[in-house]
C-alpha positions as CSV (number, residue, x, y, z in Angstrom):
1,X,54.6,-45.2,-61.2
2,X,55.4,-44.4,-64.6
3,X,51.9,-44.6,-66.1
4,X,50.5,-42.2,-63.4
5,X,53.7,-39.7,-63.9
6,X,53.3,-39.7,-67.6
7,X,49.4,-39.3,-67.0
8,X,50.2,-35.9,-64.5
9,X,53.1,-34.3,-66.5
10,X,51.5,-34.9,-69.8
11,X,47.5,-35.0,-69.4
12,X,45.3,-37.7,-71.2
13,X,46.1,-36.4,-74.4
14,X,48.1,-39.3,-75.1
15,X,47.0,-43.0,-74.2
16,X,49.4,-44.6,-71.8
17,X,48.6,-48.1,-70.4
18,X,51.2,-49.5,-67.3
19,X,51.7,-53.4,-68.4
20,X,54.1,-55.7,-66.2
21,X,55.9,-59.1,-68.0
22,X,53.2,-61.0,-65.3
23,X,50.5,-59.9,-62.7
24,X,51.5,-61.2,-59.2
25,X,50.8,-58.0,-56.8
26,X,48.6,-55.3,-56.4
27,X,50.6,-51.9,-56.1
28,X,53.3,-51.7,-53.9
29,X,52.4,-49.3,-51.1
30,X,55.9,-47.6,-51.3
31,X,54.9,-46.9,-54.9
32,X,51.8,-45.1,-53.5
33,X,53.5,-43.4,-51.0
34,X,56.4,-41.8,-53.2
35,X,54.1,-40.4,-56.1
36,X,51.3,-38.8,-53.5
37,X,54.0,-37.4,-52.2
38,X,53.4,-35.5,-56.0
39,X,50.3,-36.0,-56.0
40,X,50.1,-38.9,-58.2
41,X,47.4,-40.8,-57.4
42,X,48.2,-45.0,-57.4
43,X,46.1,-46.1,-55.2
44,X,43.2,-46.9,-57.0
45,X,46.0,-48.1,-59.6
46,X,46.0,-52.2,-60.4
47,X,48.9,-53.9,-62.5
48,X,48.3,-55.6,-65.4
49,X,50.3,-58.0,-67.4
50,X,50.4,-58.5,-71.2
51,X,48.3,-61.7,-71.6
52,X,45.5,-59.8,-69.5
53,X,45.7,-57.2,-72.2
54,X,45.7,-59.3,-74.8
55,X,42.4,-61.0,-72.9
56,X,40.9,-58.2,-72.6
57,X,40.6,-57.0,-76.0
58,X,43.3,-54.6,-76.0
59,X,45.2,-54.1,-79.2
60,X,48.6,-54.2,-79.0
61,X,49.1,-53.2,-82.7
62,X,47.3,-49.9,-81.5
63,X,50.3,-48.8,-79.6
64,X,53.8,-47.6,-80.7
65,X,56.0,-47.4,-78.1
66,X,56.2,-50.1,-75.5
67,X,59.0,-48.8,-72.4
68,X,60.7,-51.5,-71.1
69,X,61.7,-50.7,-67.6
70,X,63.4,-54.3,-66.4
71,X,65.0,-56.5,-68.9
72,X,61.7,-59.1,-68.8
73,X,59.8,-56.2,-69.8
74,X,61.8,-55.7,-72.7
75,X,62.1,-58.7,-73.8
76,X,58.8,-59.6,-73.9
77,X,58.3,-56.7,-75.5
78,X,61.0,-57.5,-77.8
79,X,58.8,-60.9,-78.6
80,X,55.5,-58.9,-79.6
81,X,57.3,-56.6,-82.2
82,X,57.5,-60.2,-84.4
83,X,53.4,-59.8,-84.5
84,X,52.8,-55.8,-84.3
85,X,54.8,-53.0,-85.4
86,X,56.1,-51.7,-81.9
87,X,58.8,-49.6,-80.9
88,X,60.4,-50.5,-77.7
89,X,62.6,-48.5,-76.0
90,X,64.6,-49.9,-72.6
91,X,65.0,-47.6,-69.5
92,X,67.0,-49.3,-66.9
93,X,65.1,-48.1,-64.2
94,X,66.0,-49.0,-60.3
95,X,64.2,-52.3,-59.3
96,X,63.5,-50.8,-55.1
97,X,61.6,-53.9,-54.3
98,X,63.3,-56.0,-51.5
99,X,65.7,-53.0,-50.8
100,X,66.3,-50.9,-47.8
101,X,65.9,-52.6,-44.0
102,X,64.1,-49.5,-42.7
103,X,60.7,-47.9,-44.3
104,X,62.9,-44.8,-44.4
105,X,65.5,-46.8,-46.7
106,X,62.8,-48.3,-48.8
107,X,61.2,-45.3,-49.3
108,X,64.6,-43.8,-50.3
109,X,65.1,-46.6,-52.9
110,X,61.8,-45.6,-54.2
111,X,62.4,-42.1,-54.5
112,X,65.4,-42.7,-56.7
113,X,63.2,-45.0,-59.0
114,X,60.7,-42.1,-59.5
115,X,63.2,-39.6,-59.8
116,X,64.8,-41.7,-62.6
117,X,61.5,-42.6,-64.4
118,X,60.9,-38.5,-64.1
119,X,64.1,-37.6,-65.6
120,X,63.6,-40.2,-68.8
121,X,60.1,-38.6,-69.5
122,X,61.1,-35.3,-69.4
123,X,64.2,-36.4,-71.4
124,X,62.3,-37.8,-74.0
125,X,58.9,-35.5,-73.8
126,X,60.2,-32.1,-72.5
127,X,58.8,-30.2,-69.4
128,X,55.7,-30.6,-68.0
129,X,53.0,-29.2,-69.3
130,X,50.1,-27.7,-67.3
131,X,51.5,-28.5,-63.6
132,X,50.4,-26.2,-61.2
């Protein structure tokens, strides 16, 4: 969610790249469902883990922020900055998965996740630019 939110507040200008501690799932449908409903488009979206980065070619020493968003994200973000120069910041964002008995619940629980990964950005980026 947070790589096609960044992509839609702040255009391309910047390169953003969504990288989970381990790839285990496509994207979760409720994921989907919550950003079209601002028309953020996940679906063609596919999770990636750090090792596939690294596999594919991708430099980590190009980036300079990693955002940790669960505490395995951080620290194994935390164990890259002893190769590259990274700064890693730590959002404690709501995990949704496995909450909420009804779809209406888990949607709910989603909502709050994107909300709170919407008000971090725009805490640490500003307003969107160029909505509309």
């Amino acid at each position: 969610m947070a790589e096609g939110i960044m992509k839609k507040f702040y255009g391309t200008g910047t390169y953003v790249q969504s990288v989970g501690v381990k790839n285990d799932m496509e994207i979760d449908g409720f994921s989907i469902a919550v950003c079209q409903e601002m028309n953020v488009e996940l679906s063609r979206h596919r999770s990636r883990s750090f090792d596939e980065m690294e596999d594919w070619g991708d430099d980590l020493s190009s980036f300079d922020l990693v955002i940790a968003l669960s505490p395995a994200s951080q620290r194994r973000a935390l164990e890259l900055t002893r190769y590259f120069h990274l700064e890693v910041e730590y959002w404690p964002i709501l995990d949704p998965t496995g909450l909420g008995e009804t779809r209406e619940a888990k949607l709910a629980s989603y909502r709050q996740a994107r909300d709170q990964i919407i008000t971090r950005l725009t805490d640490r980026w500003g307003e969107p630019q160029g909505l509309g």
